[in-house]
N, C-alpha and C positions, 0 to 999 in steps of 0.2 A: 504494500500500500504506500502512495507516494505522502510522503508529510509535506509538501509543498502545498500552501494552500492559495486559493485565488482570493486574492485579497478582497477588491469588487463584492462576492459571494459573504465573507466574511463580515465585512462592515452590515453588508444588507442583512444577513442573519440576528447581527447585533440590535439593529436600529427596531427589529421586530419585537422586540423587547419593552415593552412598556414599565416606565418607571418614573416615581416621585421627581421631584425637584429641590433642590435645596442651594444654598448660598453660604458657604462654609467662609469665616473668617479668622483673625489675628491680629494679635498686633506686637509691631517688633519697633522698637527705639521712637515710640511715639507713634508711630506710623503703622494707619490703616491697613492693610491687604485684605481678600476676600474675593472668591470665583466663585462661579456658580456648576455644581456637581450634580451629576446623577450617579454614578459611583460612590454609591453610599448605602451601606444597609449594616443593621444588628448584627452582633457579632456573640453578645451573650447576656443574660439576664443577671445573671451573680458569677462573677462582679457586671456593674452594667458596664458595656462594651459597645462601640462601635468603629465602622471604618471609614475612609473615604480615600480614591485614589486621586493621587493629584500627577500631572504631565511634570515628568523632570528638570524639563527647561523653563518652566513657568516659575514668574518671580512668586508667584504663592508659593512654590512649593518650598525655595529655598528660606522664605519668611517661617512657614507652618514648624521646618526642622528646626529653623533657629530658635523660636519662641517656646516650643515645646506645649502649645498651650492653643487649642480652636474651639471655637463653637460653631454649631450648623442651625440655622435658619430652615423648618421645613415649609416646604413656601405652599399657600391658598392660592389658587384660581389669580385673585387680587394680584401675588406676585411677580405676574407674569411679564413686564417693563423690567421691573427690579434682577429677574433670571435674566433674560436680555442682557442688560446693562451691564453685569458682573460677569457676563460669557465674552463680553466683547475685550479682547485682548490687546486692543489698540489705544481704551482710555486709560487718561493721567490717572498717575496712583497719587497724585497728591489730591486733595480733597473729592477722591472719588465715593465720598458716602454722603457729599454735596445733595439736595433734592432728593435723598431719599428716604422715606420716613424709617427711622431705626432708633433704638435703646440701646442700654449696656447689661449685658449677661451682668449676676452678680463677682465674677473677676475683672469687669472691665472691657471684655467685647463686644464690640458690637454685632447686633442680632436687630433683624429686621421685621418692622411693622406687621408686612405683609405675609405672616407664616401664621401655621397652624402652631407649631409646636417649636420650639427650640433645647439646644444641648449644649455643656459646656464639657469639655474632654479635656483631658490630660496624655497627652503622649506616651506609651506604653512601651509601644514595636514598632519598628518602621522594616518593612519587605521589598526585596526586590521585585517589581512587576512590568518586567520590560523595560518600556519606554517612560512607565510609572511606579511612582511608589504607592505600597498600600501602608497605609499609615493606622495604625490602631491605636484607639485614644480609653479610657479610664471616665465614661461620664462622671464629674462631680458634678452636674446640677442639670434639672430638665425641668421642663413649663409645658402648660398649652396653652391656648386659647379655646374658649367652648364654643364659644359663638360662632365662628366660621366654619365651613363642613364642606368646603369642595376645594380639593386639594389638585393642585398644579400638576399634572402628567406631560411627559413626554413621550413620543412614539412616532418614528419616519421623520425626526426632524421638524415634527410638531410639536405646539402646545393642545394639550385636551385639560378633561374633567369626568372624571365619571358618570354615568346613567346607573343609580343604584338599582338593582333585581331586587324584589321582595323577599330572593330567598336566600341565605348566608349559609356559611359553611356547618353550622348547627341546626339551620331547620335540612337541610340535604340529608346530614345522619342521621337526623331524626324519623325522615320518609323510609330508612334504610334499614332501618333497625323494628 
């Protein structure tokens, strides 16, 4: 079997993949950083754990190692400018959280208006992953908000939102059983 794979085929398999959105930040000698991730998911409930992979050459990433210390923004429907914005790799890092509504986690990061939920992580493990690193973080602190209920999806290089079914993965075993 040949391990050469067709890259074209590859990415499209990936993009098939429907996933949350989030806006992971830092901040290193005063200074903001913060990209917008979908490489990111649960890693373990005790201790709580998560991950998020960040591209090598990207000044997040070398901020994220430096600081030792991110929180992630999981962004509502709402966020969907703010995902933009922090994916766009061509804007200034100096006052790049300029217009954008956001707080400070309680360590001091900033965490953005437009989320459902936020996280504050401690740096754990950092993994080689190719072209990226996968960085596993130690949540010391997590929030939601209740109020907002449609969370920012991506899929093909879109923004979506859910269409919830009546029926969840408890009424399913329940028909089953």
């Amino acid at each position: 079997m040949s391990t050469d794979v067709d890259h074209q085929a590859f990415r499209g398999a990936l993009s098939r993949f429907a996933s949350g959105v989030t806006v992971v930040s830092t901040v290193v000698d005063g200074i903001e950083h913060a990209m917008t991730a979908s490489a990111f998911t649960s890693v373990s409930l005790e201790p709580p754990m998560v991950l998020v992979c960040s591209d090598r050459r990207s000044r997040f990433h070398d901020a994220v190692a430096e600081s030792g210390r991110w929180a992630v923004s999981i962004l509502s429907e709402s966020g969907r400018d703010d995902s933009a914005w922090f994916a766009n790799r061509g804007r200034e890092l100096d006052n790049q959280f300029e217009g954008v509504a956001a707080h400070r986690s309680p360590g001091g990061l900033p965490i953005l208006d437009s989320a459902l939920a936020w996280l504050e992580s401690e740096t754990v493990e950092t993994h080689d992953g190719g072209d990226h690193s996968i960085i596993i973080g130690r949540v010391r602190w997590a929030a939601v908000d209740e109020a907002p209920d449609d969370p920012l999806l991506y899929y093909r290089s879109h923004y979506g939102t859910i269409v919830r079914s009546a029926e969840s993965e408890k009424t399913i075993l329940e028909t089953r059983t």
